[in-house]
C-alpha positions as CSV (number, residue, x, y, z in Angstrom):
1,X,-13.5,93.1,40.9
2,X,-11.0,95.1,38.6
3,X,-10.0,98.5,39.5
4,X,-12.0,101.9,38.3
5,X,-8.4,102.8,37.1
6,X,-8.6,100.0,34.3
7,X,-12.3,101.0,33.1
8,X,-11.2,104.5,32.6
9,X,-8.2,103.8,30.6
10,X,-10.4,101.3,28.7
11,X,-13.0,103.4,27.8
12,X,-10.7,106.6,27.2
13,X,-9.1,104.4,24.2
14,X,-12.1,103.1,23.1
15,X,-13.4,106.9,22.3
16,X,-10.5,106.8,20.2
17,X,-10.8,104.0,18.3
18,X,-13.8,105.1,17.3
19,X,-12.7,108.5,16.6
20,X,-10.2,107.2,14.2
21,X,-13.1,105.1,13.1
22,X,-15.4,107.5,11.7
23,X,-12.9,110.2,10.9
24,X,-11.6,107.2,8.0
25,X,-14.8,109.1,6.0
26,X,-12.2,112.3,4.9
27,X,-8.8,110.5,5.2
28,X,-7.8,110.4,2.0
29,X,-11.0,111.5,0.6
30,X,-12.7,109.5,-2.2
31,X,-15.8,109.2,-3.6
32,X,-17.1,106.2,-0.8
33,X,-20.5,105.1,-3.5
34,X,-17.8,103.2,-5.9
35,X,-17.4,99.3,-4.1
36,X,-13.2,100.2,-5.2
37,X,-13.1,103.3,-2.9
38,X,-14.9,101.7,0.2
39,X,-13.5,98.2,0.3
40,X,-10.2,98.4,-1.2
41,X,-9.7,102.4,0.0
42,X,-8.9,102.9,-3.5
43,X,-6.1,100.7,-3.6
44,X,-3.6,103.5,-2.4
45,X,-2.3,102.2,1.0
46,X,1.3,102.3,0.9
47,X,3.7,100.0,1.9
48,X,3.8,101.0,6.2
49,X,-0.2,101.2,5.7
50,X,-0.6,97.9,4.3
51,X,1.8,96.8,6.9
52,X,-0.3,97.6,9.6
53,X,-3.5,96.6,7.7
54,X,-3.0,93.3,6.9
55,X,-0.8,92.8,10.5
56,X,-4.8,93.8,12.0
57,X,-5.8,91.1,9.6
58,X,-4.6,88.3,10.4
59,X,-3.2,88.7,13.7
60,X,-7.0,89.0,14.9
61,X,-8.3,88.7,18.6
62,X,-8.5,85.2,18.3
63,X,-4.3,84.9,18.2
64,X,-4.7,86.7,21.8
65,X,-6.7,83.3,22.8
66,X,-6.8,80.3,20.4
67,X,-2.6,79.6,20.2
68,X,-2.1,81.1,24.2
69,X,-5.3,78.9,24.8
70,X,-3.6,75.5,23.2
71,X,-0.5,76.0,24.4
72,X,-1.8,76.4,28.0
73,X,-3.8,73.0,26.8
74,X,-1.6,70.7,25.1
75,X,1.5,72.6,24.8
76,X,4.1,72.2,22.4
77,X,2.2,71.4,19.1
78,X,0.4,74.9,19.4
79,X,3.8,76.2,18.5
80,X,3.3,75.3,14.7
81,X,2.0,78.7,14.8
82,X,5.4,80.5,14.9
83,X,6.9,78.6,11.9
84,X,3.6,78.7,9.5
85,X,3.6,82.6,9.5
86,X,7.0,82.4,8.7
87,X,6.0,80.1,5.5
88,X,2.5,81.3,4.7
89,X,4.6,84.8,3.8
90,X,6.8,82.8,1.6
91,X,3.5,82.0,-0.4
92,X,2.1,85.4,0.0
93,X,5.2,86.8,-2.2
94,X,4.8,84.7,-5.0
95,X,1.0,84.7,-5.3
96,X,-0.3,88.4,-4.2
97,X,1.9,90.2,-6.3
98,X,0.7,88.3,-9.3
99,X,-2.8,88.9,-8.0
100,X,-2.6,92.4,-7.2
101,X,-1.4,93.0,-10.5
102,X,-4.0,91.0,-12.4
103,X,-6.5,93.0,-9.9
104,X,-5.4,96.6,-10.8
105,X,-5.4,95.5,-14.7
106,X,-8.6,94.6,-14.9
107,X,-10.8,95.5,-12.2
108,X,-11.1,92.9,-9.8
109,X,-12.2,93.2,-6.2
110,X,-12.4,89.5,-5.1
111,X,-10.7,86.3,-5.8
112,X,-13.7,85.2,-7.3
113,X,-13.4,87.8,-10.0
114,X,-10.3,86.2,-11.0
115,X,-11.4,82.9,-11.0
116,X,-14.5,83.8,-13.5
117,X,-12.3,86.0,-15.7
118,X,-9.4,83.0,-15.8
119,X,-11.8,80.4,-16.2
120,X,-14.8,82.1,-17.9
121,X,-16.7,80.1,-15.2
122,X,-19.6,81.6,-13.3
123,X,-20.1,78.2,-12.0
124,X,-16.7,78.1,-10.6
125,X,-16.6,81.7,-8.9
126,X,-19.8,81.5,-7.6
127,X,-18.2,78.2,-5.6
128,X,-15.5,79.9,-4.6
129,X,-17.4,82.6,-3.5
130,X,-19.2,80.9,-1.2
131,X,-16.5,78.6,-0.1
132,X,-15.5,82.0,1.1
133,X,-18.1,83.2,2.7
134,X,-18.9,80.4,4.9
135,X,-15.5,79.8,6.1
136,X,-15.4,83.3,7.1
137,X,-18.3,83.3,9.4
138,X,-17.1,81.5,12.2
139,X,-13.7,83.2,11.9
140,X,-15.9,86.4,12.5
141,X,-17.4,84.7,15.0
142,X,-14.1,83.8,17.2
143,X,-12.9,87.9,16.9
144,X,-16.1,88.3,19.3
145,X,-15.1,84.9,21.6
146,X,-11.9,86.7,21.9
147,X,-13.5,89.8,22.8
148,X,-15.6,88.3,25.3
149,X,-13.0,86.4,26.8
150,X,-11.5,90.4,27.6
151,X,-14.7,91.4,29.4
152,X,-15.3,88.0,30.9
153,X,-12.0,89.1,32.8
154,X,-13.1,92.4,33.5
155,X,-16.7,92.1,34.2
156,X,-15.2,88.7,36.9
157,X,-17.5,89.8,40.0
158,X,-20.1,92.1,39.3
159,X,-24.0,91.6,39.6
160,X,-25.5,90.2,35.9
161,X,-21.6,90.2,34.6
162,X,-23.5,88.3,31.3
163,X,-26.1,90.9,30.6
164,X,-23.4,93.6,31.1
165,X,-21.3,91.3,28.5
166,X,-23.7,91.1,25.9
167,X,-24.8,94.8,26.0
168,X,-21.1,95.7,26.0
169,X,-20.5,93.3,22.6
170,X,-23.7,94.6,20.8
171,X,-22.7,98.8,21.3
172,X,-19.5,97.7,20.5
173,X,-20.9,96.0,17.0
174,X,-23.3,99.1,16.7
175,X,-20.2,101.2,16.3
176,X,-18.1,99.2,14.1
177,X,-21.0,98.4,11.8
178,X,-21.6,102.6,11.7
179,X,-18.1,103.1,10.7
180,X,-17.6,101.1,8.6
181,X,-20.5,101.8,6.7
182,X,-19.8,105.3,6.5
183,X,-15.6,104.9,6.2
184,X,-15.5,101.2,4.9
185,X,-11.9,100.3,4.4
186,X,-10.6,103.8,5.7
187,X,-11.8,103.3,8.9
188,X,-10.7,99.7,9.1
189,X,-7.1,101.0,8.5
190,X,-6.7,103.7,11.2
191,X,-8.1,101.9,13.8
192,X,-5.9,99.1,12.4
193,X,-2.8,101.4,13.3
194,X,-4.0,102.0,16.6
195,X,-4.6,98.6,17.4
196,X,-1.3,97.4,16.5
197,X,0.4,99.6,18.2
198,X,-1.8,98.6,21.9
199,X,-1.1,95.2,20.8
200,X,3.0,95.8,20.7
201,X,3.0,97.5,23.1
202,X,1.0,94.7,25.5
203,X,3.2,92.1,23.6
204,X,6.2,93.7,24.8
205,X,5.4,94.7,28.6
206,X,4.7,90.9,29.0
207,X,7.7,89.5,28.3
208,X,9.2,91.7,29.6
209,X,7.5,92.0,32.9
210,X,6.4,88.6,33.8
211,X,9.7,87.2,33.6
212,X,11.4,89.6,35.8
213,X,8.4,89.2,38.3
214,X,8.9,85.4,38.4
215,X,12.2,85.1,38.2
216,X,13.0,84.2,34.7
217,X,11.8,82.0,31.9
218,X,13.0,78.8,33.3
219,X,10.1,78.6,36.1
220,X,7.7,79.1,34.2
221,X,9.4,76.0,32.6
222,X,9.8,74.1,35.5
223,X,5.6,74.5,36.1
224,X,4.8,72.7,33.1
225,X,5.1,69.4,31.6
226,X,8.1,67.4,28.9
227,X,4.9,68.1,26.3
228,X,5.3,72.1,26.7
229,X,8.8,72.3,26.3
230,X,9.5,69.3,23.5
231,X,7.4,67.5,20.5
232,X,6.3,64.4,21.0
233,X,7.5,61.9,18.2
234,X,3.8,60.9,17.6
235,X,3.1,64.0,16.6
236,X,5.6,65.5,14.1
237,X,3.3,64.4,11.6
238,X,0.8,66.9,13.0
239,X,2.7,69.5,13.3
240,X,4.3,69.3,10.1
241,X,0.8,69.1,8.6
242,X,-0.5,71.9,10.5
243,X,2.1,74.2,9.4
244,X,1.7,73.4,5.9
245,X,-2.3,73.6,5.4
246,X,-2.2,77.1,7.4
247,X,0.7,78.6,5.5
248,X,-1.1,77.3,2.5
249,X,-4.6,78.5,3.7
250,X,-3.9,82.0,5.4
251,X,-3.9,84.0,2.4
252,X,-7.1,82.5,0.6
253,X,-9.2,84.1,3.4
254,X,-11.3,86.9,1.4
255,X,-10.4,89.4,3.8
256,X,-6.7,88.8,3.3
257,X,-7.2,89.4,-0.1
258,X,-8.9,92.6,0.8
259,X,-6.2,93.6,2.3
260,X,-3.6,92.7,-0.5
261,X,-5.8,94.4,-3.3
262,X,-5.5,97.5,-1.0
263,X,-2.0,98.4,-1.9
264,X,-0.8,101.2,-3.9
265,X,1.9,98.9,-6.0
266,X,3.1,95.6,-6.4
267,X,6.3,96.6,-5.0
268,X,4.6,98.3,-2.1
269,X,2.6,95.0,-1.2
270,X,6.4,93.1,-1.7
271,X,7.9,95.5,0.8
272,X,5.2,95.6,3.3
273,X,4.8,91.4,3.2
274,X,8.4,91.2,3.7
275,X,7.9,93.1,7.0
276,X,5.3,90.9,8.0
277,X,6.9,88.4,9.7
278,X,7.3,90.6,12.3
279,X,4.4,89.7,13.6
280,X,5.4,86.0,13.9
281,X,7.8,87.5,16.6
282,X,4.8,88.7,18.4
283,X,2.7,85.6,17.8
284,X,6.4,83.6,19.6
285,X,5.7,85.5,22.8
286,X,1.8,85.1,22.3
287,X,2.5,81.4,22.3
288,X,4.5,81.8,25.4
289,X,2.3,83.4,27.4
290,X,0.3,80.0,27.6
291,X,3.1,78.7,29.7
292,X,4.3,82.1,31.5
293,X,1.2,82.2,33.2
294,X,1.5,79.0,35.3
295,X,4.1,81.1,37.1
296,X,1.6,83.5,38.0
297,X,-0.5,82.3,41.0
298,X,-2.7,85.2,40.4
299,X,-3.8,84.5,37.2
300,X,-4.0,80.5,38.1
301,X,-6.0,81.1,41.1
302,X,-8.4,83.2,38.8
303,X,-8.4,80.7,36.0
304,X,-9.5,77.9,38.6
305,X,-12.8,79.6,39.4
306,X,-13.8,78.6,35.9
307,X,-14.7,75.4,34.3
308,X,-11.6,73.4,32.5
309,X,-12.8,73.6,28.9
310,X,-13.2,77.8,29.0
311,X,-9.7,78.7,30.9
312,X,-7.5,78.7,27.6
313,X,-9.1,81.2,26.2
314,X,-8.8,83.6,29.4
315,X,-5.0,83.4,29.3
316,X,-4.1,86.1,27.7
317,X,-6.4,88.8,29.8
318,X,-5.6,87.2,32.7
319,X,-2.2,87.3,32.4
320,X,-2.1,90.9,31.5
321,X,-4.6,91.7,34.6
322,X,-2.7,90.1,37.0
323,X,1.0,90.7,35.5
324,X,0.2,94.5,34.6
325,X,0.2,97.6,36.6
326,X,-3.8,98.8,36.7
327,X,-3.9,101.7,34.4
328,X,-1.6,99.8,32.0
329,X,-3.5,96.6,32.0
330,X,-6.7,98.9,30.5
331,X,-4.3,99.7,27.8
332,X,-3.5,96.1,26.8
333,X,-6.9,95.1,27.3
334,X,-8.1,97.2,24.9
335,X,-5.9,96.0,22.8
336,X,-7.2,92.8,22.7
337,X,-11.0,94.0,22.5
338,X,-10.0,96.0,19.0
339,X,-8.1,93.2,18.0
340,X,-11.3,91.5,17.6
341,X,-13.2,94.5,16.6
342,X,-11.1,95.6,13.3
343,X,-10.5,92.1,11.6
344,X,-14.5,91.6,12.6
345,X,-15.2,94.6,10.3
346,X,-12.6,93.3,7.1
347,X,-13.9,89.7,7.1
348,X,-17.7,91.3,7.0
349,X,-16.6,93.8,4.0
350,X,-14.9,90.8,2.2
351,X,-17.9,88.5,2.8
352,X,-20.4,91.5,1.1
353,X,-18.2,91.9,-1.9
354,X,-17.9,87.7,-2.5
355,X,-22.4,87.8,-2.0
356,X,-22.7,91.6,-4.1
357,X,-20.3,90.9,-6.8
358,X,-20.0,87.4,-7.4
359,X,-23.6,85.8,-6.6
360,X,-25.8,88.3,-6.7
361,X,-24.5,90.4,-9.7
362,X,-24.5,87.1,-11.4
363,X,-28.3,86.3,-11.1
364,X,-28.8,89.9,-11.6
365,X,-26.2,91.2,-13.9
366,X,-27.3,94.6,-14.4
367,X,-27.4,95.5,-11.2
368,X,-26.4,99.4,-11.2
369,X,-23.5,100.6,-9.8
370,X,-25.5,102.4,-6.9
371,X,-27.5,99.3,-5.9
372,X,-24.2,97.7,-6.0
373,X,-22.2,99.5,-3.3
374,X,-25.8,100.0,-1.1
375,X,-26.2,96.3,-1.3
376,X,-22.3,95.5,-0.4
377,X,-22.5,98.2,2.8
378,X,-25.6,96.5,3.8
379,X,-24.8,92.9,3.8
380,X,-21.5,93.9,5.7
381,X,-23.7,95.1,8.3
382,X,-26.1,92.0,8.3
383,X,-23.0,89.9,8.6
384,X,-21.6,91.6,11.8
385,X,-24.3,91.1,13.5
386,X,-25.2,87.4,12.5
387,X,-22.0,86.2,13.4
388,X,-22.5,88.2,16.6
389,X,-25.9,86.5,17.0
390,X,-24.9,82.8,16.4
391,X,-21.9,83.7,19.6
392,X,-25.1,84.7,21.8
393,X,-26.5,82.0,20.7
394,X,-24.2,79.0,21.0
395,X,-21.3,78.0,23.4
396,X,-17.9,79.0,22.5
397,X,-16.9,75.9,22.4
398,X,-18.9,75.2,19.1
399,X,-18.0,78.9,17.4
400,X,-14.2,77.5,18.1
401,X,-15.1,74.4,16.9
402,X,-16.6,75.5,13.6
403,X,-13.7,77.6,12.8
404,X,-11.5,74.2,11.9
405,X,-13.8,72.9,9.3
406,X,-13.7,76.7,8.2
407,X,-10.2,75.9,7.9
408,X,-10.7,72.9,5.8
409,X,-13.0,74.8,3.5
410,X,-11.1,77.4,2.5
411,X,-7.9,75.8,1.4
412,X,-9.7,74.1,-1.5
413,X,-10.0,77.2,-3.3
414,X,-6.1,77.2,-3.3
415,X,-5.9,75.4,-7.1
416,X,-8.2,77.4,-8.6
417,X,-7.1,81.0,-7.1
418,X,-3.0,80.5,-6.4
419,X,-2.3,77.8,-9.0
420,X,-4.8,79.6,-11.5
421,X,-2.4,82.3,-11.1
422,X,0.6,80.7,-12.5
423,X,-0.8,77.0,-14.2
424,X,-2.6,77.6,-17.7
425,X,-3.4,74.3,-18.4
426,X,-5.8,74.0,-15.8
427,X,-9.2,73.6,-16.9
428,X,-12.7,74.6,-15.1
429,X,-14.3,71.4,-14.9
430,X,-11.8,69.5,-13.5
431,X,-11.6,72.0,-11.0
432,X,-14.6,72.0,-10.1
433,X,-15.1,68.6,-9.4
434,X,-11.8,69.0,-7.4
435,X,-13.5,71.5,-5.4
436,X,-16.4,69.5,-4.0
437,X,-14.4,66.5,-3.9
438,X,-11.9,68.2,-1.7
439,X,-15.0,69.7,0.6
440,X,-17.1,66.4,0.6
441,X,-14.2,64.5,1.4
442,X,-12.7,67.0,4.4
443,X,-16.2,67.1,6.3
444,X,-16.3,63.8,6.2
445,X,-13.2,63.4,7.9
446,X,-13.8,65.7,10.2
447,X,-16.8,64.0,10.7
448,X,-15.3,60.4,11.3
449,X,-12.6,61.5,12.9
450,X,-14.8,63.4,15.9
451,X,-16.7,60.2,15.7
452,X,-19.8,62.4,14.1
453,X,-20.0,64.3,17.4
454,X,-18.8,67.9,18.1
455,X,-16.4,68.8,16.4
456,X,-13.0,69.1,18.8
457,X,-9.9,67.7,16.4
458,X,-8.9,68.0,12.7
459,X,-6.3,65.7,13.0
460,X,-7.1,62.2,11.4
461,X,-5.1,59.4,12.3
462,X,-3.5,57.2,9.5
463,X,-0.7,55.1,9.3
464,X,1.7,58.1,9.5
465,X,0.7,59.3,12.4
466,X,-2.4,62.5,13.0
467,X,-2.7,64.2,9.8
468,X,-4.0,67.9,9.8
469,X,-7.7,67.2,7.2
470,X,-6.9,69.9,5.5
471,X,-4.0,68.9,3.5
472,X,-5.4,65.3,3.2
473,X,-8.1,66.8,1.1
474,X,-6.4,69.5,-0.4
475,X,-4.3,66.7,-2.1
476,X,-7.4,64.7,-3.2
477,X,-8.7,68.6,-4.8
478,X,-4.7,69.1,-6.8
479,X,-5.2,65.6,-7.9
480,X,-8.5,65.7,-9.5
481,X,-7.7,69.4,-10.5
482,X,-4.3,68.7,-12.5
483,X,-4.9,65.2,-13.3
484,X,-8.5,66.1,-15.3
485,X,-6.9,69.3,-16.4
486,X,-4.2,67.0,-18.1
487,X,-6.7,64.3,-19.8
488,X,-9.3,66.9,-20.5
489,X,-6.4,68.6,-22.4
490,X,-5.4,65.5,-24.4
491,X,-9.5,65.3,-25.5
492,X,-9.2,68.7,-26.8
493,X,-6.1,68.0,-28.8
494,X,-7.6,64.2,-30.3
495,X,-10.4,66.5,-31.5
496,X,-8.4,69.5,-33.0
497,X,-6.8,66.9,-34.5
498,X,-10.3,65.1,-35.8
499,X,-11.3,67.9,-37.1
């Protein structure tokens, strides 16, 4: 059993986190009943806000346990993490800029505004918006695996430890979905601060700490496998594939988006995405800490008493709780929790703008602006707490397995939504067909290549070598997209011509 010491710095900080939560209602006052104010906080975050915002955003509580968790697993091809960061910011400053702009011009609070107001397309947004909202349930779905893994550590020997589990998850959900109903974005952004800065902080101690306490870097080395410490030729392809499909894919989430459309400027979103990668130094010594802790017999011996398939994910929490002094390992465990609670409440606000604004409003078009922002706040809620559900309901195992065909989803918006940006030659039909074609086609990979079982790779094997899906299918999408853009284009001009 942990020490009372850690509960009370736990709890102390949660008080606070949801202090900063609700007091989001009168930071930077606005009027909270336009969808503008409470998703987007009026697009006036500057460039250290939006920093910290969209570092909560993407660096969620799953980082804390899905790249610590495959490293500790399979080792050295869990590293593609560190580079794709590095890349998927490359992409972020030639796309979101545009974006923002295009957003603060005319309105737009999702991608799927764009795409209907590029493409006069209803059709085509309403795709995309749903392509986004069910690739960002499971992603909800593994903040709260990563939260559980936190109190799976801490709850390790008491009487009904899963009862106390689950009550602890749902207050915790009550609370965010309060919040944010009553602070939307606002909320989201403090507690965003304060969870970054638990989460440096804990990033920091460790590797600092563990090393010194066993001796160095090079025995945690020496515990470990060739696989941990080099790439095995068989599986460059992999890596290389998985680098490029997440760089590509990161930013299409809708709740990345929110989080871009939130900035004050176009050169405040530049500056603040330059600082990003930042955060790739942080996810480096996440990675590492699936190796550091097989130089902890503490943690090892703790990670034995569970079942192979469910240790990954307690890496990071027990690494802290048996690397950390007691009252400090409440602070960094905390840090983990939020880190699952704040991205949890984005993804839910960016899911209830894609169902209020882009299906709904478009089988009922005058739809006030009231009903509008009542129907947004309460869908936000409903999806909190259905992802939430669907964890209680199902092993994590599936939630984490879900989350790669979310992956695969999501990616085929990228020609409609990045290279609409840019390409005006693209047409909607073509694209359309592109986009089922590229969503048929990856779940049916997926599907083969798991042998139609669960789902536990998204690697397909060709003659190259394992191939991450996403990219296979994403090029199947750009092909159809580009190459019936490009013929559509020659009918139109034959018939201009006709005529």
């Amino acid at each position: 059993m942990i020490s009372s010491d850690i509960i009370v710095v736990f709890v102390s900080l949660f008080i606070v986190f949801i202090g900063l939560g609700f007091y989001g209602k009168y930071w930077r006052r606005g009027d909270l009943n336009h969808v503008h104010e409470w998703s987007l906080a009026g697009r006036k975050l500057g460039t250290t806000l939006v920093f910290f915002l969209i570092g909560a955003d993407l660096y969620t509580a799953y980082s804390f346990v899905a790249i610590p968790s495959g490293v500790f697993a399979k080792g050295a091809l869990y590293f593609f993490a560190i580079p794709y960061v590095m890349l998927t910011f490359a992409v972020a400053l030639v796309a979101m800029p545009r974006l923002w702009t295009l957003a603060k011009e005319k309105g737009y609070i999702t991608a799927s505004d764009f795409v209907k107001d590029r493409f006069n397309s209803r059709t085509l947004a309403i795709m995309i918006a749903i392509t986004g909202i069910v690739a960002e349930l499971p992603y909800i779905a593994l903040q709260i695996v990563g939260m559980q893994a936190v109190l799976t550590v801490m709850l390790a020997g008491y009487a009904n430890a899963q009862v106390a589990q689950e009550i602890s998850l749902l207050v915790a959900f009550v609370i965010l979905a309060a919040f944010t109903y009553t602070s939307g974005l606002r909320g989201a952004t403090l507690t965003a601060i304060f969870k970054d800065i638990l989460v440096w902080i804990t990033v920091i101690a460790i590797i600092v700490i563990v090393p010194i306490t066993i001796g160095g870097f090079g025995n945690a080395f020496k515990a470990v496998g060739n696989s941990y410490v080099t790439l095995p030729d068989n599986l460059v392809p992999a890596y290389a594939t998985l680098i490029l499909g997440s760089a590509l894919a990161l930013y299409l989430y809708p709740h990345a988006i929110s989080g871009v459309l939130s900035a004050q400027s176009a050169q405040k979103l530049r500056s603040s995405t330059a600082l990003l990668p930042l955060y790739g130094i942080g996810l480096a010594i996440l990675a590492l800490m699936g190796i550091l802790v097989y130089a902890v017999p503490g943690a090892m011996n703790f990670l034995s008493g569970f079942p192979e398939s469910s240790r990954g994910i307690l890496v990071v929490p027990s690494l802290i709780l048996y690397s950390l002094p007691s009252w400090f390992s409440g602070v960094a465990l905390l840090g983990v929790f939020v880190g699952g609670l704040v991205p949890a409440a984005i993804m839910a606000m960016a899911q209830a703008n894609l169902l209020t604004r882009n299906i709904i409003k478009e089988i009922k078009p005058n739809l006030s602006d009231k009903s509008e922002i009542q129907i947004t706040k309460a869908s936000s809620t409903i999806f909190k707490f259905v992802a939430l559900g669907f964890v209680f309901s199902v092993p994590a195992t599936y939630a984490i397995s879900l989350q790669l065909l979310g992956g695969i989803l999501i990616t085929q918006i990228l020609p409609a939504v990045f290279c609409g940006l840019y390409v005006k030659s693209l047409r909607k039909i073509p694209l359309i067909i592109g986009l089922l074609a590229g969503i048929i086609s990856g779940i049916l990979m997926v599907e083969f290549t798991n042998s139609f079982g669960q789902l536990t790779s998204s690697l397909l094997k060709t003659m190259f070598g394992p191939i991450y899906i996403a990219v296979i299918a994403l090029g199947i999408n750009l092909v159809i997209s580009f190459g019936g853009s490009m013929i559509q284009k020659k009918i139109d001009v034959k018939k201009n011509a006709e005529q």
